[in-house]
C-alpha positions in Angstrom: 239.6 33.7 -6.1 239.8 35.0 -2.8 238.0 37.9 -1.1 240.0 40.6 1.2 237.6 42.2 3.9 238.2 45.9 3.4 237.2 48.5 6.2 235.6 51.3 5.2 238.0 54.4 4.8 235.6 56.2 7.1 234.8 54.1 10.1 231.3 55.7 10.7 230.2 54.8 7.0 230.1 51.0 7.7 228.0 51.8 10.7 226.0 55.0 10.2 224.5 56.8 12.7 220.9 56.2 13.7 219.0 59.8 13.3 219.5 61.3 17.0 216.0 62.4 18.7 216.6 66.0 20.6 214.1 67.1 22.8 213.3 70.4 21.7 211.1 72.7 24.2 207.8 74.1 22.5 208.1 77.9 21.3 205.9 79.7 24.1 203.2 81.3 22.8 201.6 84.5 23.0 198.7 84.3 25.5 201.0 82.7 28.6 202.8 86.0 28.0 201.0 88.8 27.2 200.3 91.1 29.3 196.3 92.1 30.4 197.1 95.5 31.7 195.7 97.5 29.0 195.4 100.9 28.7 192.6 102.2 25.9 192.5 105.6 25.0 190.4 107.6 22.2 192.0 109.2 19.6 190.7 113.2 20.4 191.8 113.2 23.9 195.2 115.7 24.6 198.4 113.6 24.6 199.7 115.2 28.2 196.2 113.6 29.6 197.2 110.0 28.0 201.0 110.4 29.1 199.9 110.7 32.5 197.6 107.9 32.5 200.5 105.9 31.2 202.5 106.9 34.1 200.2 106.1 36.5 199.3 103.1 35.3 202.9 101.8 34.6 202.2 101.2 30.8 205.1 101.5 27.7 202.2 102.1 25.5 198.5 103.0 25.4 195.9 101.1 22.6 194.0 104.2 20.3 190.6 103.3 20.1 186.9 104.0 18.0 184.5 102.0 19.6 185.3 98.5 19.6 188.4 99.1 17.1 191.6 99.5 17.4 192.6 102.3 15.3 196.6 102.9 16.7 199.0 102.7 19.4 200.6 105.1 21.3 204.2 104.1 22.8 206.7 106.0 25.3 208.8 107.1 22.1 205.8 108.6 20.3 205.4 110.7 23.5 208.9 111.1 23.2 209.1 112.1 19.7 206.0 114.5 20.3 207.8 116.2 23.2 211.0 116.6 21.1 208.7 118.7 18.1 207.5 120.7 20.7 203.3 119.8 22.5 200.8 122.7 22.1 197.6 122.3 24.2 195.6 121.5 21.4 197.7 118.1 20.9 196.0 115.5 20.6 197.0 111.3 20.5 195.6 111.2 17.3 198.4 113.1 16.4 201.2 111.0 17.3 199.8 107.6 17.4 201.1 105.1 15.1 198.2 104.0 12.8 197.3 100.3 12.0 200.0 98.8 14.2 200.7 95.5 13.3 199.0 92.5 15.3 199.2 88.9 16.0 197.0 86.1 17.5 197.5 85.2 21.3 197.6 81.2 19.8 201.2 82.5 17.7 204.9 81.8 19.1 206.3 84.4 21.3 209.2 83.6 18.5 207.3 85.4 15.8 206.4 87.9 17.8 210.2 89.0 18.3 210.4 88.8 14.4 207.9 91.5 14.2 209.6 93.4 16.6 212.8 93.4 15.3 212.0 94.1 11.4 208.8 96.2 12.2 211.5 98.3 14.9 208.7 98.6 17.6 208.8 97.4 21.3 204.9 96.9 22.2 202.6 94.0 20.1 198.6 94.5 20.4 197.6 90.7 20.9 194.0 90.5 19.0 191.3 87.9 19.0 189.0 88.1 16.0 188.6 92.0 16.7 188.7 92.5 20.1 192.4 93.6 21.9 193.4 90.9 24.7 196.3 91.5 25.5 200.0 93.2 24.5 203.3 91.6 24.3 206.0 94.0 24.8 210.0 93.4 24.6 210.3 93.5 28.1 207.7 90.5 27.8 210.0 88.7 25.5 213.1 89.1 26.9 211.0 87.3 30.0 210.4 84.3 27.8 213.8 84.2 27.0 215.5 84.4 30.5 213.0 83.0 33.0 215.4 79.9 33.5 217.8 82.5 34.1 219.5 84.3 37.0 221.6 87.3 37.8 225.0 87.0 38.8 225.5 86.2 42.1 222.4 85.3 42.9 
């Protein structure tokens, strides 16, 4: 009896492939990213007063505290939305803050940070240690991450 060497009908199944190794860069975290500008506000003071500090301080969004705790946020689209309903003098941020707002560690990936972003539908991310605020990520900060290798046309 005789033997016939058959190939394969696939030519990569005789021989298959060794798993390939990809180089895959490390999801950024939180803390090389943040930012430490922080403005902190108390919830009784008038909103106009808190708007202009966040004007003059260049800020998308102010953190509402008590004491040591962080009790809100205040972002450029609650001012917004408060401006829209019409501000008396007696407005206050406690008003128009956004209660609880959602945090995250500095040590957690810039990655989940976008993920909160985009199902929570907010722009600005208190970074919290234990409970102490140090730091914010905003989307602006994000969209940093993502482009920094990046540059404009023409440039």
């Amino acid at each position: 009896m005789k033997f016939a060497i058959v190939p394969p009908s696939r030519p990569e199944a005789a021989f298959p492939r060794r798993p390939e190794f990809r180089r895959v860069p490390a999801v950024p975290v939180a803390r090389k990213h943040m930012s430490r500008n922080l403005l902190s506000v108390a919830p009784h003071l008038p909103l106009t007063d808190v708007a202009q500090r966040m004007v003059a301080r260049e800020v998308g969004a102010a953190l509402v505290a008590e004491g040591d705790r962080l009790v809100g946020i205040l972002t450029e689209r609650d001012v917004l939305r408060a401006v829209a309903k019409g501000i008396g003098e007696d407005t206050t941020v406690a008003d128009w803050m956004t209660p609880d707002p959602e945090t995250m560690t500095p040590d957690e990936s810039t990655e989940h940070a976008a993920v909160l972003m985009i199902h929570g539908g907010f722009r600005h991310l208190p970074i919290m240690e234990g409970q102490e605020v140090v730091g914010m990520l905003s989307i602006r900060d994000l969209m940093r991450v993502v482009l920094e290798d990046s540059a404009p046309r023409g440039a």
